[in-house]
N, C-alpha and C positions, 0 to 999 in steps of 0.2 A: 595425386591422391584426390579421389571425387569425393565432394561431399556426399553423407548419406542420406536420403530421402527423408521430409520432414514427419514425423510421427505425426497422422492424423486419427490416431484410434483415440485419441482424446477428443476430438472435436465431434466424434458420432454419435454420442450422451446427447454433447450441447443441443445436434438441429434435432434429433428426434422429441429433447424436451421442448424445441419451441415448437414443433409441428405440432404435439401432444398440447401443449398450450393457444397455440390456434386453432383447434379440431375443438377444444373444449369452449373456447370463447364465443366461435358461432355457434356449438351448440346452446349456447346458453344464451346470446342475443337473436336469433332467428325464430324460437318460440317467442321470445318479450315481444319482439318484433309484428307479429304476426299478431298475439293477443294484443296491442295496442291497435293496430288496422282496425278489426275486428270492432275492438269497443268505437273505434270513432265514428266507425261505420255508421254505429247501429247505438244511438245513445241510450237505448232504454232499458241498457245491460247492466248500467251505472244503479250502486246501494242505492240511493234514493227514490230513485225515476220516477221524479215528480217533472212536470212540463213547465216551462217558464210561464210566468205571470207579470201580467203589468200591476201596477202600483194601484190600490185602491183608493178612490179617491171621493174623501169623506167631508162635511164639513162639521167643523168640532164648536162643542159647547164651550159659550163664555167659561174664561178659567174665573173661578169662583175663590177666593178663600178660603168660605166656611163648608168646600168639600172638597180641598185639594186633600187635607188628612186621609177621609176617608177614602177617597180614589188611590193614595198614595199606598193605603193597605193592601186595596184589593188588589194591585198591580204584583204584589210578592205573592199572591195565592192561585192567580190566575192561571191555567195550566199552558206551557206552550204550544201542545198540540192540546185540541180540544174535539175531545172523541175520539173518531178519524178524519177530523180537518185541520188541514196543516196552516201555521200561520201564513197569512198574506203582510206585504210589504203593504202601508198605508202612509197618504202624503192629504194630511188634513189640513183646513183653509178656516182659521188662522193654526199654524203646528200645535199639536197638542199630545202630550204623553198618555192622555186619557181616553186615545180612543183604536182601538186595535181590530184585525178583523185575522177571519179564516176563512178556507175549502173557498169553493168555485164551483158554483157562486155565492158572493161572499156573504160569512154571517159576519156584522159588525159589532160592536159594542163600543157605548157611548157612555163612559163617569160622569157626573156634573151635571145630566142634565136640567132642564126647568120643568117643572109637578107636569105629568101630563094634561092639557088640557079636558080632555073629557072624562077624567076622572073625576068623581060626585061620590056620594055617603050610598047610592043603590047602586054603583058600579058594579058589575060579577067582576073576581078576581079570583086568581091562580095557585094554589100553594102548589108550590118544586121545591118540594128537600128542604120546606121549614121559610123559606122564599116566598114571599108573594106580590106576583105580578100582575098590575093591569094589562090587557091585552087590546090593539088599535090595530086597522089596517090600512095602511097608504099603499096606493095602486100593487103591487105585486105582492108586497112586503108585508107578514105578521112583526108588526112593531108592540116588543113587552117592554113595558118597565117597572121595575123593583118599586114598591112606594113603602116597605116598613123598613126603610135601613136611613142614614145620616147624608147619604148622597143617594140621586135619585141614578138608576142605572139602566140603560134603554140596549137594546139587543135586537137589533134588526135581521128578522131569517125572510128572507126569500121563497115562497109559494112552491121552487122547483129544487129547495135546498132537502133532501132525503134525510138527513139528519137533526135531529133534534139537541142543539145545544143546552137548552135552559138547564137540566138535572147537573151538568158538568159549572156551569157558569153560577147557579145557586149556592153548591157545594165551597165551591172560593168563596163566596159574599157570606155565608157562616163562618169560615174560617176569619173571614178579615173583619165583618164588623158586625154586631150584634142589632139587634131587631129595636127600634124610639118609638114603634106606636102601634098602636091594634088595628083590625081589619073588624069591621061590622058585625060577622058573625061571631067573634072571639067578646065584644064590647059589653061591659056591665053599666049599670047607672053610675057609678062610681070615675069608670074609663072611659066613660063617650068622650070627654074634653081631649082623650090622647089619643081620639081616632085619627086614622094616617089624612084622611078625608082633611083635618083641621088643620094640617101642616102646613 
């Protein structure tokens, strides 16, 4: 008596489901496959496609005391993109949390610093958004600084920077801290002693 041939009509489900389950696998890794090529190719397909930048490299004002409070405000208002300049990485000498920078080329901003020197009582000065700044220029750079707030605040933009930060960077400095002395053209007899000039 011969045995009878093993029943393989059950086994032809099985391959056809894994063939079915291989047909489906590469189809599903040979596009991912192909869309990663692609983006590594070509980095500028990437959401951000900002270009890598080195570290800005700043030197910070003595940390102060009687304006770490107030830098400490402005740091919670300050916006992290400002405009459309993206932040820069900054590696200040001595480190300092007070001083941050954006876009390429960089705009900087310095908390804490000391009165600018060529600020005087007939200085022309800036109001931005209730703000107002002395305005200096060292070689490339329009150098502003805040002189009616509790710490002095300097913003360095670059002569080829397209953007104009001050209206975005005021806007935080109202939010964070309120205005301790008058500008010459606002000064009454009464106020000349709280001109910013006297500080």
């Amino acid at each position: 008596m011969t045995d009878s041939p093993p029943d393989r009509t059950a086994e032809v489900p099985t391959r056809r489901s894994r063939s079915r389950s291989a047909l489906i696998a590469t189809g599903i890794a040979l596009p991912l496959t192909v869309i990663l090529a692609l983006a590594l190719a070509n980095p500028r397909s990437t959401a951000h496609n900002t270009p890598s930048m080195s570290a800005v490299q700043v030197s910070a004002p003595p940390l102060n005391p009687t304006t770490t409070p107030a830098c400490n405000k402005l740091l919670t208002t300050l916006p992290t993109e400002l405009a459309t300049l993206a932040p820069r990485t900054v590696k200040s000498q001595p480190s300092s949390p007070y001083v941050l920078a954006w876009g390429d080329p960089a705009v900087v901003l310095r908390c804490g610093v000391a009165k600018p020197a060529g600020f005087v009582a007939t200085s022309l000065v800036y109001a931005v958004n209730k703000v107002y700044w002395f305005q200096a220029v060292d070689g490339n750079d329009d150098v502003f600084t805040s002189i009616d707030r509790s710490a002095y605040i300097e913003v360095r933009v670059p002569k080829k920077q397209l953007t104009q930060p001050l209206a975005a960077i005021s806007d935080a400095i109202v939010k964070a801290l309120p205005a301790v002395c008058a500008v010459p053209e606002h000064a009454t007899d009464d106020s000349s002693a709280t001109l910013c000039t006297h500080r």
